[in-house]
Steps between C-alpha positions, in 0.01 A plus 500: 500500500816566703371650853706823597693332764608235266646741266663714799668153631606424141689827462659457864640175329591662227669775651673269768621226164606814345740619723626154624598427170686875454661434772582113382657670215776698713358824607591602894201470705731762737570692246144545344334557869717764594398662119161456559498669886369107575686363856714173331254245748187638357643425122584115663168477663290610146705266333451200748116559528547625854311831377256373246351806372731828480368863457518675183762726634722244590460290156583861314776553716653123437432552065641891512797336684517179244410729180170249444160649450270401780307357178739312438570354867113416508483307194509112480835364284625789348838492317872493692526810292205643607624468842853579395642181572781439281726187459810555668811502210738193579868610558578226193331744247731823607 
């Protein structure tokens, strides 16, 4: 049986792989901070591990701003379009 703290790290890592790939996929860490109230170096430090756990407010705040349930954030592998992460459209398709 998972101990509590495993399960809390395991969702920080989830949360943190969640949003590094969201932001992978083209959305403005700038942009999303200043939606979610968050100062822009406290968005770079959660994502580079700097700030390993964040507070429930804070990882509302960042899926509000993204339009991702906190459910969603805190799961392991969910779907691009879960995440709403959506392939970019080539310019040789227009």
């Amino acid at each position: 049986m998972a101990s509590a703290k495993n399960v809390k790290l395991s969702r920080a890592d989830n949360f943190r792989n969640n949003l590094r790939r969201i932001f992978a996929g083209g959305a403005c860490q700038a942009v999303v901070a200043r939606d979610a109230g968050i100062h822009p170096v406290h968005v770079a430090r959660i994502l580079s591990g700097k700030t390993p756990n964040v507070t429930i407010e804070t990882a509302e705040s960042l899926g509000i701003a993204l339009e991702v349930p906190l459910e969603t954030l805190l799961a392991s592998n969910p779907t691009d379009a879960d995440l709403r992460i959506f392939p970019k459209k080539s310019d040789s398709a227009a």
